[in-house]
LUMKOLLUM-903655 format. One line per field, with one value per residue (C-alpha): residue number from 0; residue in three letters; x, y, z. Coordinates in Angstrom, 2 decimals, padded with zeros to 5 digits. Example, Ala and Ser with C-alpha at 12.3 -4.5 7.8 and 13.67 -1.06 7.14 Angstrom:
<rs>
pos	[0,1]
code	[ALA,SER]
x	[012.30,013.67]
y	[-004.50,-001.06]
z	[007.80,007.14]
</rs>
This chain:
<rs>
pos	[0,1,2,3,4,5,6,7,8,9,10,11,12,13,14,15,16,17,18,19,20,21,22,23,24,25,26,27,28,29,30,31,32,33,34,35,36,37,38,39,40,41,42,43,44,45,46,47,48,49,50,51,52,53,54,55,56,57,58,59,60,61,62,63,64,65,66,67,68,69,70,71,72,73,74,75,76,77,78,79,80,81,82,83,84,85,86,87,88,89,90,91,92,93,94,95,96,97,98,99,100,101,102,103,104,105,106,107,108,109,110,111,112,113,114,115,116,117,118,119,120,121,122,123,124,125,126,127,128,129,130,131,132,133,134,135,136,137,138,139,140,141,142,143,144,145,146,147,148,149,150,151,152,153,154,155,156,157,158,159,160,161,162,163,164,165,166,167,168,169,170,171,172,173,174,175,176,177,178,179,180,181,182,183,184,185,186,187,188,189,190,191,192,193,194,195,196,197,198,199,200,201,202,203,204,205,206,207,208,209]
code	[UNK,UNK,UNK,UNK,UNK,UNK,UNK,UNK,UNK,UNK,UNK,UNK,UNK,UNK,UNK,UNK,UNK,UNK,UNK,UNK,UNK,UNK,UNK,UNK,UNK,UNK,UNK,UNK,UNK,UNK,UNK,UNK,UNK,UNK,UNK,UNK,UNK,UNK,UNK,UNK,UNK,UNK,UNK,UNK,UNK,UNK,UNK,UNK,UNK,UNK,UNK,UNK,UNK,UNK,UNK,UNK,UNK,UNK,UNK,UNK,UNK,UNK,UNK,UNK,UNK,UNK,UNK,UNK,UNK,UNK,UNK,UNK,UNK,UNK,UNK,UNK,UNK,UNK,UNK,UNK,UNK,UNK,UNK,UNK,UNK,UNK,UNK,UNK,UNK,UNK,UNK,UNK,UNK,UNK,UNK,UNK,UNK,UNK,UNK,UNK,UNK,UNK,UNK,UNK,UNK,UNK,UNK,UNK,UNK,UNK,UNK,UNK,UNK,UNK,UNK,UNK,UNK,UNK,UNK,UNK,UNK,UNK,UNK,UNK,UNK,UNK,UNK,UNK,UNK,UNK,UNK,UNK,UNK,UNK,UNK,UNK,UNK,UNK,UNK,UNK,UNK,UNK,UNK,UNK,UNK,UNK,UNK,UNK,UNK,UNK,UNK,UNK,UNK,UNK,UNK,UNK,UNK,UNK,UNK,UNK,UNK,UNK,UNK,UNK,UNK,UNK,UNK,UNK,UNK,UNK,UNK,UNK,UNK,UNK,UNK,UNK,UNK,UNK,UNK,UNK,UNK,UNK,UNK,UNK,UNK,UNK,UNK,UNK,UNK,UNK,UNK,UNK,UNK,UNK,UNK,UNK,UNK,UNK,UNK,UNK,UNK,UNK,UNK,UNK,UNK,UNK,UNK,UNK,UNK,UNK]
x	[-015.60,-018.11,-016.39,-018.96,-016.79,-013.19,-011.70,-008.64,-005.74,-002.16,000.41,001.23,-001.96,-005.54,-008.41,-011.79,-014.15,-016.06,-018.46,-017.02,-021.13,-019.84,-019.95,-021.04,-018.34,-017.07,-013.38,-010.93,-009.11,-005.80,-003.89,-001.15,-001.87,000.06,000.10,003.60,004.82,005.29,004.45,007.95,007.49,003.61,004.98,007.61,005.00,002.85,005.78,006.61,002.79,002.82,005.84,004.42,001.59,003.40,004.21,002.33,002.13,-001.45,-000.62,-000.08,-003.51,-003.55,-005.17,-007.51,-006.95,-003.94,-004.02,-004.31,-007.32,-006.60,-003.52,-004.30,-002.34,-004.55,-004.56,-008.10,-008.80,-011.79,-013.58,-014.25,-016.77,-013.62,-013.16,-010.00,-007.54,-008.71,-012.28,-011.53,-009.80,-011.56,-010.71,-008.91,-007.51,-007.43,-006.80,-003.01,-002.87,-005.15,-003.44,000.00,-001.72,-002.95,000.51,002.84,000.77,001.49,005.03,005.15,003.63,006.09,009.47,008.44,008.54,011.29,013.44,012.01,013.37,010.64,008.25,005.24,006.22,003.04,001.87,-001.49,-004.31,-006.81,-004.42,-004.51,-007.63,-008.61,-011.29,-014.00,-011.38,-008.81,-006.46,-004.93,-003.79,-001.51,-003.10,-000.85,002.55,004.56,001.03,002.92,005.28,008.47,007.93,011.94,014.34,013.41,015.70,020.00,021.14,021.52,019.99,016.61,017.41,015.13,016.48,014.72,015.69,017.52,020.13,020.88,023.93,023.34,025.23,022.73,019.70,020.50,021.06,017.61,015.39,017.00,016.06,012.62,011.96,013.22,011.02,008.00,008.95,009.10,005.90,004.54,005.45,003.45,000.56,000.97,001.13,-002.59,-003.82,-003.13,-003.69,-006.17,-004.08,-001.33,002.25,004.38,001.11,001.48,-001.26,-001.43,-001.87,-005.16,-006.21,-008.94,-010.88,-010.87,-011.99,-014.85]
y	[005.54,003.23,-000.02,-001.61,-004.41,-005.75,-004.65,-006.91,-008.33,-009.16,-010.30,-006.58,-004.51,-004.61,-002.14,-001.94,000.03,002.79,005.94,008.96,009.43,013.28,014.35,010.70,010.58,006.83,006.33,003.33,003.20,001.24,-000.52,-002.16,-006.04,-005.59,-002.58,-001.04,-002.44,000.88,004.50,004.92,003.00,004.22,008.00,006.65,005.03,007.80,010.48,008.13,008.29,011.75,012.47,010.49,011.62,015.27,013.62,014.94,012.91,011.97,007.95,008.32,008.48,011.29,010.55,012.69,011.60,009.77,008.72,006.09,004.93,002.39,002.19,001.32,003.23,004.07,006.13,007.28,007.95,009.28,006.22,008.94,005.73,004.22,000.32,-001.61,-003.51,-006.23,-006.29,-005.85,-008.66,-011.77,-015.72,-014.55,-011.59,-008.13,-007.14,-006.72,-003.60,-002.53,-004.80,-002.49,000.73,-000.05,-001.00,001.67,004.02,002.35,002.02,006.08,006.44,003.88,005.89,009.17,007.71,006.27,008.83,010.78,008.22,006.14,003.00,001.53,-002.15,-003.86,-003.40,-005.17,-005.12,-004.08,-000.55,000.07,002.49,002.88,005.33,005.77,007.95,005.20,007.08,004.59,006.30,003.45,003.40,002.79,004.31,003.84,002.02,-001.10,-001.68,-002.28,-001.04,000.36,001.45,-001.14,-004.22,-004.10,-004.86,-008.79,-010.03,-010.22,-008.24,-005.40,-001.72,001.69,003.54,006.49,003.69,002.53,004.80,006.70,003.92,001.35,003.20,003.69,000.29,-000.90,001.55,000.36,-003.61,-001.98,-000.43,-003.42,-005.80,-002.78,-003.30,-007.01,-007.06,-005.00,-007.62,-010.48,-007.95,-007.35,-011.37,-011.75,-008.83,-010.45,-014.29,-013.96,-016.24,-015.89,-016.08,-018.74,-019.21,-015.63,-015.54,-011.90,-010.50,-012.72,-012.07,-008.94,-011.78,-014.31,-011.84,-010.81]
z	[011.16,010.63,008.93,006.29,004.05,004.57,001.24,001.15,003.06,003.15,005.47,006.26,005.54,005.51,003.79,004.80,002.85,005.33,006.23,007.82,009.37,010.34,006.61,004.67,003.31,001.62,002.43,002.26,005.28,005.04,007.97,009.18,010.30,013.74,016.37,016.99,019.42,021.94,021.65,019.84,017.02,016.65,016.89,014.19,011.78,011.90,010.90,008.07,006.79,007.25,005.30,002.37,002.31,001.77,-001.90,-004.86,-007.77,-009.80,-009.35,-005.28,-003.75,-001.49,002.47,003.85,007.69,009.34,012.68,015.29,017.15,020.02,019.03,015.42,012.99,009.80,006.75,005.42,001.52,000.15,-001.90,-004.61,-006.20,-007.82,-008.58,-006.66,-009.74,-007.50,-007.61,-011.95,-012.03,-013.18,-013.88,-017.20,-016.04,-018.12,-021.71,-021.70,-022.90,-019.85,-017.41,-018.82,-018.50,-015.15,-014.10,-015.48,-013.63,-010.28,-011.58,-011.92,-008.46,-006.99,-009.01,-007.77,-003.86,-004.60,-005.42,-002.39,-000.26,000.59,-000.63,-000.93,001.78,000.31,-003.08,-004.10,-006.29,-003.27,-002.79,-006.61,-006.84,-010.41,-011.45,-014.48,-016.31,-016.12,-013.52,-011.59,-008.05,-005.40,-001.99,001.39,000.54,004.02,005.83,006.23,009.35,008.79,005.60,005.34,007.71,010.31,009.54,009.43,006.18,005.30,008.67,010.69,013.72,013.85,014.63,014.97,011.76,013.82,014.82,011.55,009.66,006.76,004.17,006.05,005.88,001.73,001.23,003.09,001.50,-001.92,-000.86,-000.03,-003.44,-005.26,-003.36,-004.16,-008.05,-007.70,-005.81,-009.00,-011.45,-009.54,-009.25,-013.30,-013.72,-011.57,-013.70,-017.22,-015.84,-013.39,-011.56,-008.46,-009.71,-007.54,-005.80,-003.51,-001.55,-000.54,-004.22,-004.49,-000.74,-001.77,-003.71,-001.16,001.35,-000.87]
</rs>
């Protein structure tokens, strides 16, 4: 891929506009910040992408190429011409009744993952893709390490999800969702503000890297 503009940024992911030059055709390819750390974990991130990207709902963007390259994990999505809730965004945010249309569509993407078991790990403006029509469609479901599935419940040790039991591997995924949801609500605050809530830096990061 040929990588033209840095889209936006977070602690966990990163999206970079680019040109598949084989066919021409404008993707968004979506990243995690860090490497795995082995050939384990890589083959485990990129089973996780895989399986979400098996879900078929019209707010989940759907990739077009998963892979790694250098040891880079990324998702690809076609570009399709669409705006980023990001890049809409201005000094007084949105109407609210746009801002609220823009986020109970990510809200129905983000339910429907949920209840197949999985989330979202990063949810910002620069992975909401939101075309002419007004269909909003998430970005990144599972892109971001450590996403779920990765951390024992109520400390910071870090475990490969096959070693965690079934009662602990509920109750992470169910922390993950409702840190995806409260994610949401900071992303809705930006969108009718134009303005960070509590000062979070990631949900502002697609404009700074502009």
């Amino acid at each position: 891929f040929e990588l033209r503009e840095l889209i936006g940024r977070s602690q966990r992911t990163m999206a970079w506009l680019a040109c598949d030059p084989r066919v021409g055709q404008e993707l968004v390819i979506v990243m995690p910040r860090e490497q795995p750390l082995d050939p384990d974990a890589a083959a485990n991130w990129e089973h996780r992408a895989r399986k979400a990207a098996r879900l078929d709902h019209p707010n989940l963007a759907h990739p077009v190429e998963i892979g790694l390259q250098e040891r880079w994990p990324f998702v690809a999505y076609d570009a399709d011409g669409a705006q980023t809730l990001g890049s809409r965004i201005g000094s007084d945010g949105l109407p609210a009744r746009d801002a609220a249309d823009m986020t109970a569509q990510v809200a129905r993407g983000l339910a429907f993952a949920h209840e197949a078991g999985m989330v979202h790990g990063d949810v910002q403006p620069y992975l909401v893709r939101v075309a002419d029509n007004g269909v909003v469609r998430l970005m990144g479901l599972e892109v971001a390490l450590g996403a779920a599935g990765d951390l024992l419940p109520g400390t910071d040790t870090a475990a490969p999800a096959d070693a965690l039991t079934e009662a602990e591997r509920r109750r992470v995924q169910r922390a993950a969702a409702r840190r995806d949801v409260l994610t949401l609500g900071f992303v809705l605050h930006l969108a009718l503000s134009g303005q960070a809530a509590l000062d979070v830096v990631q949900v502002r990061a697609d404009r700074a890297a502009a």
